[in-house]
The first five atom37 places (N, CA, C, CB, O) and aatype in JSON, in Angstrom:
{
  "aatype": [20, 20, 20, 20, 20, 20, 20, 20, 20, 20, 20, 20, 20, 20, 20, 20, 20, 20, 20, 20, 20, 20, 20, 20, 20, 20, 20, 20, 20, 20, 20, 20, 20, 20, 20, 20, 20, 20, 20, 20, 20, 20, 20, 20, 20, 20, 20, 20, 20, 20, 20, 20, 20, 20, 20, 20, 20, 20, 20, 20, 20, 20, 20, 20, 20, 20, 20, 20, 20, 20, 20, 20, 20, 20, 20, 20, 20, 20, 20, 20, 20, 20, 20, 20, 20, 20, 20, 20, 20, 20, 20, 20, 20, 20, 20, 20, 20, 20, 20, 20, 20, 20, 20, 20, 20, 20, 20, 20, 20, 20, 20, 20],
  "atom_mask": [
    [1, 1, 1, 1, 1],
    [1, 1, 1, 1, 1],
    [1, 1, 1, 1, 1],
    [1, 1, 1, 1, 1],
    [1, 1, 1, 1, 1],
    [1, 1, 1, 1, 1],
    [1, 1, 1, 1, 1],
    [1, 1, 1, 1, 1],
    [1, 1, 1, 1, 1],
    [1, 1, 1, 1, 1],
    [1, 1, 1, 1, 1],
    [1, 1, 1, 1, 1],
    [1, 1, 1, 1, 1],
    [1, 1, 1, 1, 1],
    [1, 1, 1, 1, 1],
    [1, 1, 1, 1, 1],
    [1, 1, 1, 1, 1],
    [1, 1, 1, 1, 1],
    [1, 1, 1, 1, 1],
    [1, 1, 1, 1, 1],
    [1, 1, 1, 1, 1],
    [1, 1, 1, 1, 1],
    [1, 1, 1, 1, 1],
    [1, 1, 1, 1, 1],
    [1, 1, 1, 1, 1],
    [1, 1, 1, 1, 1],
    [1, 1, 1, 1, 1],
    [1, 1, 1, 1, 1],
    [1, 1, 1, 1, 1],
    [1, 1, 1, 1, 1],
    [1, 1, 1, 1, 1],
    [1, 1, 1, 1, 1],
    [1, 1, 1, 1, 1],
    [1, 1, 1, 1, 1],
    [1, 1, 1, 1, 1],
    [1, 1, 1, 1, 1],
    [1, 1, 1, 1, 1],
    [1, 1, 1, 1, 1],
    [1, 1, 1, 1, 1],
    [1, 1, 1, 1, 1],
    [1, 1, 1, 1, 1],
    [1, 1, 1, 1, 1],
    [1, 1, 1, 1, 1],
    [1, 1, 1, 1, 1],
    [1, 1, 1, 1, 1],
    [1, 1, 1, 1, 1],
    [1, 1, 1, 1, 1],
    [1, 1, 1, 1, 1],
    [1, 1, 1, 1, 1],
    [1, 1, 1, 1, 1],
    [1, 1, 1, 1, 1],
    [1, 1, 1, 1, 1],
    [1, 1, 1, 1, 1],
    [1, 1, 1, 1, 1],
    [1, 1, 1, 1, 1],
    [1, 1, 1, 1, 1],
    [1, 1, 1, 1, 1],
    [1, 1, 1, 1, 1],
    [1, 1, 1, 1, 1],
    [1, 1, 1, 1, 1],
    [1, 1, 1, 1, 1],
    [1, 1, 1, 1, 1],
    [1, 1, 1, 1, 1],
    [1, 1, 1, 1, 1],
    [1, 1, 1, 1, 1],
    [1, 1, 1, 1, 1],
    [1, 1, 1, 1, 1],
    [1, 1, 1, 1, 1],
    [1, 1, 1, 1, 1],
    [1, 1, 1, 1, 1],
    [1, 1, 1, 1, 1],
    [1, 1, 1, 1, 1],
    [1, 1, 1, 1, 1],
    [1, 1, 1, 1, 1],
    [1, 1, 1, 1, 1],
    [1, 1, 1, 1, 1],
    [1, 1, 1, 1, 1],
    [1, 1, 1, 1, 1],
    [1, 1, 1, 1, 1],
    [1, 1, 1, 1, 1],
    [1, 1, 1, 1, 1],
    [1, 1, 1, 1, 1],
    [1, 1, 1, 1, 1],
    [1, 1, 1, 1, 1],
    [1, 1, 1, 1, 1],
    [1, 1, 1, 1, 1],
    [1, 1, 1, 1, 1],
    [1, 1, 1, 1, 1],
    [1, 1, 1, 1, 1],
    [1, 1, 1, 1, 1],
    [1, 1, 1, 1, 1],
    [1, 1, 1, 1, 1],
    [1, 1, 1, 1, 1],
    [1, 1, 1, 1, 1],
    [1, 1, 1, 1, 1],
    [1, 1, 1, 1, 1],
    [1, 1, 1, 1, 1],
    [1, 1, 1, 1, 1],
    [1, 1, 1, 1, 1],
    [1, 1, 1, 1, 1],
    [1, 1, 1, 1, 1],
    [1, 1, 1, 1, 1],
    [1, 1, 1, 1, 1],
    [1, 1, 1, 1, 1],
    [1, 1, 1, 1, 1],
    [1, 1, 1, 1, 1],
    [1, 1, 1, 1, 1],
    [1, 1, 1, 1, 1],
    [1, 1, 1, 1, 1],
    [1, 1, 1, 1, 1],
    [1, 1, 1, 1, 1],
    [1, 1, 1, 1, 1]
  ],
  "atom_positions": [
    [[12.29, 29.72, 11.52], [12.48, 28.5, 10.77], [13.78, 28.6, 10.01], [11.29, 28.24, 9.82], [13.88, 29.55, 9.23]],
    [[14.73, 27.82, 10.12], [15.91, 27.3, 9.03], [15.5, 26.36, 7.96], [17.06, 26.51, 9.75], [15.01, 25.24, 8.09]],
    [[15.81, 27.05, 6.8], [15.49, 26.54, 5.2], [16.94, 26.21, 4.94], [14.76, 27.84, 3.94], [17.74, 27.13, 4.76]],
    [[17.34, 24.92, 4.89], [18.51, 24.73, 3.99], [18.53, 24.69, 2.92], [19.08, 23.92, 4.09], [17.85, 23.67, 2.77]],
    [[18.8, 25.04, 1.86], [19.19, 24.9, 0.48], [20.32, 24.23, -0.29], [19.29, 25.92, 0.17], [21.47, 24.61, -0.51]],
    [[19.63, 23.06, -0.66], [20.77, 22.02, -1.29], [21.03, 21.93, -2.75], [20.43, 20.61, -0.95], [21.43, 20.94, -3.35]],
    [[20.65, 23.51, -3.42], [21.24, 23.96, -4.31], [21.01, 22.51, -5.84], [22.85, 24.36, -3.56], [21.72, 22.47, -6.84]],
    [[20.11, 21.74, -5.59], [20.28, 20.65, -6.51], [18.59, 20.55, -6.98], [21.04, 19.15, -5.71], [18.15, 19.79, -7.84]],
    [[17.84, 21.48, -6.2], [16.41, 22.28, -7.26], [16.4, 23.04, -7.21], [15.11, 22.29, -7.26], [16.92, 23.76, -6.35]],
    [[15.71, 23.35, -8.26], [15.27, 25.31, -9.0], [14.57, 25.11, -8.36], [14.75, 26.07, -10.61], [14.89, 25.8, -7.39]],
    [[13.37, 24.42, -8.03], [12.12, 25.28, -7.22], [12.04, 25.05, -6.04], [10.76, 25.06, -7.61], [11.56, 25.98, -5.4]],
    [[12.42, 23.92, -5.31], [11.85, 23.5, -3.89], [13.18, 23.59, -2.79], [11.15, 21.74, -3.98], [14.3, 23.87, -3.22]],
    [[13.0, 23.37, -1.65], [13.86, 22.99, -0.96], [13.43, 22.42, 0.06], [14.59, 23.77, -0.73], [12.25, 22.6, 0.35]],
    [[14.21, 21.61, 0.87], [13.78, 20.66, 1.33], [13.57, 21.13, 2.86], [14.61, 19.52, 1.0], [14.59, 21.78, 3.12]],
    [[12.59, 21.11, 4.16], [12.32, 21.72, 5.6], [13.28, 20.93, 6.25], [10.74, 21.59, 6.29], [12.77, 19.81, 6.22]],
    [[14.65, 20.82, 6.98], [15.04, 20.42, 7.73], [14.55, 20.2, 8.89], [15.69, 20.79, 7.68], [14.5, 19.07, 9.36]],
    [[14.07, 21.38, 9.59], [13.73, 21.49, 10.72], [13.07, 22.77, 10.91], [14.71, 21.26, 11.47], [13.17, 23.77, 10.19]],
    [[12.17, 22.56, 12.3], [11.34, 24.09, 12.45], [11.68, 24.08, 14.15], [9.16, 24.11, 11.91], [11.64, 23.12, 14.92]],
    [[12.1, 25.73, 14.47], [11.79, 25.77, 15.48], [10.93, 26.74, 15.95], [12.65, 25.68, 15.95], [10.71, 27.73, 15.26]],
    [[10.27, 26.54, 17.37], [9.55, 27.9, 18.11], [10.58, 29.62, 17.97], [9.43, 27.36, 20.14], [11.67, 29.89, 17.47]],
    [[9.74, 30.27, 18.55], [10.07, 31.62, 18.1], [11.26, 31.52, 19.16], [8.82, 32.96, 18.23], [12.28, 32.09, 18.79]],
    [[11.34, 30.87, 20.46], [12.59, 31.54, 21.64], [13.3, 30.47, 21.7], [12.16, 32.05, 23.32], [13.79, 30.15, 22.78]],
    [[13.55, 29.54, 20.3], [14.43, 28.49, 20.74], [15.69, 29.19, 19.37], [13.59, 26.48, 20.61], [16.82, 28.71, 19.28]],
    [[15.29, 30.2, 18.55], [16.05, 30.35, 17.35], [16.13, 32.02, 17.5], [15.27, 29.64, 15.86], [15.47, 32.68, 18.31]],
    [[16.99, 32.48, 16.63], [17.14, 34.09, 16.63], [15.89, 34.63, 14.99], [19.44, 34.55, 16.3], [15.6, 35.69, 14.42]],
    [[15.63, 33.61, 14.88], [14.69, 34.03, 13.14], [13.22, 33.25, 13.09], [15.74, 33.24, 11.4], [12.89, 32.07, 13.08]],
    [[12.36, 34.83, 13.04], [10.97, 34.88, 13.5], [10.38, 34.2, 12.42], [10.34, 36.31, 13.77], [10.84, 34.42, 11.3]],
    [[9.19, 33.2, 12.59], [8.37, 32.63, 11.4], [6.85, 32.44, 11.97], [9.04, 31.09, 10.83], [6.47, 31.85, 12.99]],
    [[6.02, 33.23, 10.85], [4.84, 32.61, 11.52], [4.02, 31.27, 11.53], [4.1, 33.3, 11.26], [2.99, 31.1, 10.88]],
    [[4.58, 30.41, 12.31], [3.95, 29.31, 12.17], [2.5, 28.87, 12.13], [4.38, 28.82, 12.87], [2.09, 27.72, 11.94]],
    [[2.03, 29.58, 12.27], [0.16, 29.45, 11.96], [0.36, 29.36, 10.48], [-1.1, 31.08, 12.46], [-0.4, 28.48, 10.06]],
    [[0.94, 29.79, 9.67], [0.24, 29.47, 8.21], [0.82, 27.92, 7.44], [0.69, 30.91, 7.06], [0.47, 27.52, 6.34]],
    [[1.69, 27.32, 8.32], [2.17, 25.82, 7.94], [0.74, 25.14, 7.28], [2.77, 24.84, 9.52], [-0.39, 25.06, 7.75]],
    [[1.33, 24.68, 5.93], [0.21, 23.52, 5.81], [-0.1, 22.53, 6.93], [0.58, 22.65, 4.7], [0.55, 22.4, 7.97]],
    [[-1.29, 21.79, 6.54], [-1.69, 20.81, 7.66], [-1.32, 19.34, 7.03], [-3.43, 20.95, 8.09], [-1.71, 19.19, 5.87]],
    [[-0.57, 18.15, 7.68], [-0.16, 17.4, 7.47], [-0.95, 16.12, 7.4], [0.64, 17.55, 8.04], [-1.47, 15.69, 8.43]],
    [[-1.09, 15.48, 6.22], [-1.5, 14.49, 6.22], [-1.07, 13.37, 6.84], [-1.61, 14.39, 5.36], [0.13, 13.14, 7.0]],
    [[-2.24, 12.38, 7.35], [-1.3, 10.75, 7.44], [-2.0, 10.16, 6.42], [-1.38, 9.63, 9.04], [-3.19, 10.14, 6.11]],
    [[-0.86, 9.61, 5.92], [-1.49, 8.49, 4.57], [-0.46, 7.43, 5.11], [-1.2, 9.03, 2.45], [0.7, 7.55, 5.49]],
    [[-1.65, 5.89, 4.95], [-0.77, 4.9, 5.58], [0.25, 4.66, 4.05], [-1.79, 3.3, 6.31], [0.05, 4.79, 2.85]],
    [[1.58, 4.2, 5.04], [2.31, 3.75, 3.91], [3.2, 4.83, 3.11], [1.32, 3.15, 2.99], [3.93, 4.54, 2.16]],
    [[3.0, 6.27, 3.72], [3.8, 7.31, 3.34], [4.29, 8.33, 4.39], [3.14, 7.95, 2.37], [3.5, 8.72, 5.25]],
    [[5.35, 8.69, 4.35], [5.88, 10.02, 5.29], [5.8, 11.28, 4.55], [7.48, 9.91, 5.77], [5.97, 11.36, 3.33]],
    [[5.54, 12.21, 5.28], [5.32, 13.43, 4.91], [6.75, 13.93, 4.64], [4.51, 14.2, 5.93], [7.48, 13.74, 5.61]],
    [[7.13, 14.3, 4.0], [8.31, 15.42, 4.0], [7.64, 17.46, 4.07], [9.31, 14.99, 2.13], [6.54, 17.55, 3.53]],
    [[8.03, 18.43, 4.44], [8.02, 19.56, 4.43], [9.02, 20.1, 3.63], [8.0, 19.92, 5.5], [10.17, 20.09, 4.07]],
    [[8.62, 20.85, 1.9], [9.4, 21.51, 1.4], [9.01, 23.04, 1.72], [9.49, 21.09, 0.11], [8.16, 23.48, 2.49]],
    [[9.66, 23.52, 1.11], [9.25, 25.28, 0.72], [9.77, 25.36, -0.76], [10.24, 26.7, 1.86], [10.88, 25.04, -1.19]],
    [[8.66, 25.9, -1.48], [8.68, 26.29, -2.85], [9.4, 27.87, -3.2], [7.11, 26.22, -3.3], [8.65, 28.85, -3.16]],
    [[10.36, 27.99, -3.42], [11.19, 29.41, -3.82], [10.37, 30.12, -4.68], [12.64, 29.23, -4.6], [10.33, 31.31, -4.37]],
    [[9.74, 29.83, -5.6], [8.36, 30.69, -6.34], [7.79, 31.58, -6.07], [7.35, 30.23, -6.48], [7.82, 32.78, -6.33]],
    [[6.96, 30.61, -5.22], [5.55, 31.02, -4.4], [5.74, 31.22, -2.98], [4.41, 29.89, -4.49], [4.87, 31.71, -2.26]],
    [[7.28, 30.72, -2.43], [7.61, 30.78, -0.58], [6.65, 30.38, -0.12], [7.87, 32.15, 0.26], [6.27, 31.14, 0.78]],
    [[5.74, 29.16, -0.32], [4.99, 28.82, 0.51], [5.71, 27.26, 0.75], [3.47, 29.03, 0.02], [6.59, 26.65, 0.14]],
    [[5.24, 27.08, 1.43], [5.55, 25.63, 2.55], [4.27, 24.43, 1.59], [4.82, 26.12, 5.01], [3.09, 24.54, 1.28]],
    [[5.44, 23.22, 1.37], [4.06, 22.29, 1.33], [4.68, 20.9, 1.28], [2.94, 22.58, -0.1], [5.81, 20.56, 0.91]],
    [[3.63, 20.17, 1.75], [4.42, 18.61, 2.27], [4.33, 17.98, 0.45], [3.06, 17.25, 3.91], [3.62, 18.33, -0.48]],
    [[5.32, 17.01, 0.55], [5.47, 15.56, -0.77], [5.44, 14.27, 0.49], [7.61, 15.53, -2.08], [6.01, 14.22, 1.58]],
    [[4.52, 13.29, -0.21], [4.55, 12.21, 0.42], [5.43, 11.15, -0.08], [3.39, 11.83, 0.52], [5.43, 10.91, -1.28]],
    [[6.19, 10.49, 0.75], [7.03, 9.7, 0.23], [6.85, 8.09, 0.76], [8.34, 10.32, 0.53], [6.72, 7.74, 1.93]],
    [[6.86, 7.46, -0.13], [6.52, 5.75, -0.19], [7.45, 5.58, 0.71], [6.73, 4.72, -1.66], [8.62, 5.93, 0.57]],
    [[6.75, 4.81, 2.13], [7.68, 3.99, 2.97], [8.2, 2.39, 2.58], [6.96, 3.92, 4.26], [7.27, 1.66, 2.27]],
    [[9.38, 1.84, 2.56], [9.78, 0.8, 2.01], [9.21, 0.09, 3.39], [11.38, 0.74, 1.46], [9.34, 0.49, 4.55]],
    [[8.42, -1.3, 2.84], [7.59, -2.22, 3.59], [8.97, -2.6, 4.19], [6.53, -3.43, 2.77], [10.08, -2.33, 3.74]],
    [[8.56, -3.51, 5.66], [9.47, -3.77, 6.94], [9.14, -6.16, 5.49], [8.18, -3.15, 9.77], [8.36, -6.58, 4.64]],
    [[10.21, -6.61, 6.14], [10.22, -7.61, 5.98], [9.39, -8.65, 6.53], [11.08, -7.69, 6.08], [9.43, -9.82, 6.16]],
    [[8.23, -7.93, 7.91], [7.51, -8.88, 8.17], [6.26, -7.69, 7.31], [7.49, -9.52, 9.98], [5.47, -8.63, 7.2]],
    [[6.1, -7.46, 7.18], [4.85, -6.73, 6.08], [5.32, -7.5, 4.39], [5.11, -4.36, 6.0], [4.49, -8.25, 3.87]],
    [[6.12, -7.33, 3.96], [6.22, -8.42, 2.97], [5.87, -9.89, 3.21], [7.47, -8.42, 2.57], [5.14, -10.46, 2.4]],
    [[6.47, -10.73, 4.56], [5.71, -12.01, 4.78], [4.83, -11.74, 4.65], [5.7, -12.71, 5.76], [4.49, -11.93, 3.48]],
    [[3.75, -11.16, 5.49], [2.63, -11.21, 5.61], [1.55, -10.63, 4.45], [2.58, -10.73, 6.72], [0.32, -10.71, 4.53]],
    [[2.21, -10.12, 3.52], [1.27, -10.12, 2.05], [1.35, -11.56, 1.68], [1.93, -9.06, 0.61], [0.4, -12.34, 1.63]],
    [[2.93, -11.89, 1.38], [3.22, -12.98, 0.46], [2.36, -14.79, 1.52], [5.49, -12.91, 0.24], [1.99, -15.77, 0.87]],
    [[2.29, -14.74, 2.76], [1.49, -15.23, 3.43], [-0.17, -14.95, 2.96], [1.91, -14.8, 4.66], [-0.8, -15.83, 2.37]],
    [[-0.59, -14.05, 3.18], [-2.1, -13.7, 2.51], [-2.24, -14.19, 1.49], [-2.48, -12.4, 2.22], [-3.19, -14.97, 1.4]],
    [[-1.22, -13.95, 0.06], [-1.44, -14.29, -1.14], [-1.78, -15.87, -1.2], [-0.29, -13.85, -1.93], [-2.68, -16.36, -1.89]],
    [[-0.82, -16.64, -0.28], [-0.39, -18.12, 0.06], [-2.12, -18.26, -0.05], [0.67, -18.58, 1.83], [-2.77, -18.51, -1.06]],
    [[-2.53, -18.04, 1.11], [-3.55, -18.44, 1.61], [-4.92, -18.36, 0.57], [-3.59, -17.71, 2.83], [-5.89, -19.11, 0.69]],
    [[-4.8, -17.3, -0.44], [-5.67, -17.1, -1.43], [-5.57, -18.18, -2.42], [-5.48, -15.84, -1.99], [-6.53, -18.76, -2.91]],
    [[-4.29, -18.41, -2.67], [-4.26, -19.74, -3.49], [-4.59, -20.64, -3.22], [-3.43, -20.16, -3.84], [-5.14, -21.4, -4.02]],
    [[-4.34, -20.99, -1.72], [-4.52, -22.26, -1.19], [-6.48, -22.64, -1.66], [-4.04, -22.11, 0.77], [-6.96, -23.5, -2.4]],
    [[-7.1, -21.63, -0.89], [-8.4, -21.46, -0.78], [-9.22, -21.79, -2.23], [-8.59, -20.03, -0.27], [-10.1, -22.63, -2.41]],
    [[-8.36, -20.43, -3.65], [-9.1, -21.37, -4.46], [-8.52, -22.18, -5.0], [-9.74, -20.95, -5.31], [-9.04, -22.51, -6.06]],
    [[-6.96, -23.07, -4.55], [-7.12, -24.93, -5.41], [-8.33, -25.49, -4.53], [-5.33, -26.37, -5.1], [-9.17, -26.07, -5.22]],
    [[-8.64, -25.43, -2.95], [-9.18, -26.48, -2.6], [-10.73, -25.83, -3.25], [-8.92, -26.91, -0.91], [-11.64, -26.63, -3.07]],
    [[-11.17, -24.48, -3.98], [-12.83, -24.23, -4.41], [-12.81, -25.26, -5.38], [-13.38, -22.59, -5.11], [-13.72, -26.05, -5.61]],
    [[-11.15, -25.15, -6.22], [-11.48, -25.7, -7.96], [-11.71, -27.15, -7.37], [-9.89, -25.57, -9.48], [-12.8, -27.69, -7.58]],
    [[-10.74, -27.81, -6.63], [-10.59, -29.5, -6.55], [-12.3, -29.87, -6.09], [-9.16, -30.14, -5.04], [-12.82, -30.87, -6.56]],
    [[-13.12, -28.88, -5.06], [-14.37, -29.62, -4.78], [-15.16, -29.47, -6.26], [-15.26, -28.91, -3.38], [-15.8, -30.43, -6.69]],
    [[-15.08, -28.53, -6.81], [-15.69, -28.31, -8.0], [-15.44, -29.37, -8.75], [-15.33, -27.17, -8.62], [-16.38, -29.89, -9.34]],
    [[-13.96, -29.97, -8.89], [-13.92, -31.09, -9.93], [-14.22, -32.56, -9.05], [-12.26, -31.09, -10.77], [-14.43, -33.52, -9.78]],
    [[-14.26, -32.79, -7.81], [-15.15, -33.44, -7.23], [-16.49, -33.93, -7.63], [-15.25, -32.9, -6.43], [-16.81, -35.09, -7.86]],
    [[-17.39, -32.62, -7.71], [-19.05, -32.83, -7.83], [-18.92, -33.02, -9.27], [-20.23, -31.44, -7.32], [-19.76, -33.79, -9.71]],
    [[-17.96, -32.46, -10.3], [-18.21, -33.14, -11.82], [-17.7, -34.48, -11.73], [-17.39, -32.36, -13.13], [-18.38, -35.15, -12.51]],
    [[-17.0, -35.07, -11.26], [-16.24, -36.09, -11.11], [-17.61, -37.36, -10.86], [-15.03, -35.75, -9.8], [-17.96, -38.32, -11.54]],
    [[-18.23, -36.63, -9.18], [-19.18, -37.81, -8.87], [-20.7, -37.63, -9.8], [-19.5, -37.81, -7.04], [-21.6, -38.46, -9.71]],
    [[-20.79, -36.5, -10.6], [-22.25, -36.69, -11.54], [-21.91, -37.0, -13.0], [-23.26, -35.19, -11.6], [-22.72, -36.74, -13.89]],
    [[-20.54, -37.65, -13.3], [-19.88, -38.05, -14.57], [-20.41, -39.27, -13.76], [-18.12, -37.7, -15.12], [-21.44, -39.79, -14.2]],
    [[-19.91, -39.73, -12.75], [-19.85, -41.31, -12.05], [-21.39, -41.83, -12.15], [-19.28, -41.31, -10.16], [-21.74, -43.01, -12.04]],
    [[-22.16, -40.82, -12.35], [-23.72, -40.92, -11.98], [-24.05, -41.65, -13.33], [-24.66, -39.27, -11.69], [-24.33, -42.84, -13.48]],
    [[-23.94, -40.4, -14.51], [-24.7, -40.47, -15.61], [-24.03, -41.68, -15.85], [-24.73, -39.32, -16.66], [-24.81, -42.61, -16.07]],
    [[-22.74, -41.99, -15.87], [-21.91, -43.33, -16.19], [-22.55, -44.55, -15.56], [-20.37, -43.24, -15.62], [-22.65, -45.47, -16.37]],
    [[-23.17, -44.94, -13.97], [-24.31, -45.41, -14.13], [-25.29, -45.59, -15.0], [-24.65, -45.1, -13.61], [-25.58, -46.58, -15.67]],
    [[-25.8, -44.44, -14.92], [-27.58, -44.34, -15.39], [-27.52, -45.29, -16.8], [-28.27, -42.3, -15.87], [-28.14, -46.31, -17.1]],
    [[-26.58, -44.57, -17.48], [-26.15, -45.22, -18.88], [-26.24, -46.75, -18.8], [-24.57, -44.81, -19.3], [-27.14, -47.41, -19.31]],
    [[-25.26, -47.2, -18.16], [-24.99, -48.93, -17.83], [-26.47, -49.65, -17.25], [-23.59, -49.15, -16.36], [-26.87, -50.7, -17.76]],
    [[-26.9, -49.26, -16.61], [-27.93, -49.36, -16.21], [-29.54, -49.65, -16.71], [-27.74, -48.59, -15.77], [-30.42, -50.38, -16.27]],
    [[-29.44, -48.6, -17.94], [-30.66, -48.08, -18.54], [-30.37, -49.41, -20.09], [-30.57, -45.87, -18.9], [-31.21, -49.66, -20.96]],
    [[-29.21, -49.91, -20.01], [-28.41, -50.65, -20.87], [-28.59, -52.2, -20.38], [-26.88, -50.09, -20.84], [-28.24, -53.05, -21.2]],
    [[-28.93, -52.52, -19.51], [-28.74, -53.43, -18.67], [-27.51, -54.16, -18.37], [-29.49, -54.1, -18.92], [-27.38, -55.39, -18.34]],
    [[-26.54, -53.17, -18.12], [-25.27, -54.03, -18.51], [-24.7, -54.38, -16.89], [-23.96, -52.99, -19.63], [-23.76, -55.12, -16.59]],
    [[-25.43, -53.72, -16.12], [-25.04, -53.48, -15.11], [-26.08, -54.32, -13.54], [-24.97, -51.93, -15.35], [-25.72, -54.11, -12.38]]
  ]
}
């Protein structure tokens, strides 16, 4: 394995790259690599800690693609949309049992 060192942390450095044992002149045992997560929405990076010389991934926030932003800001759309038209039926059914009692009233009055 080649560890570059970019001299700009005390503790970590960052895994460029790994190779097999007969593609490089410098032996590593690759069986003890951490095991790599997938987390949606993040890339793994591979450091090595100068401390402890052990190997260990940081996950790093992938910047959303521009159709993954539509398509929240689309979703959101659609949430709004959904509850004006819950509130407007809601003020509907108060609307037509205001219209009611406003009857009953006129009615019970004989005005009507």
């Amino acid at each position: 394995m080649i560890i570059i060192d970019n001299k700009q942390e005390q503790t970590k450095v960052k895994v460029l790259s790994v190779f097999s044992l007969n593609e490089i002149a410098v032996e590593y045992d690759t069986s003890i690599l951490p095991q790599r997560e997938d987390i949606k929405g993040k890339r793994a990076e591979l450091f090595y800690d100068k401390e402890t010389e052990k190997l260990y991934y940081e996950y790093i926030d992938i910047p959303k693609t521009e159709i993954e932003l539509l398509q929240e800001e689309t979703q959101k759309l659609k949430l709004a949309i959904a509850e004006s038209a819950e509130v407007q039926q809601q003020d509907k059914i108060e609307n037509q049992l205001a219209v009611a009692e406003l009857v009953e009233t006129l009615t019970n009055k004989e005005i009507l």
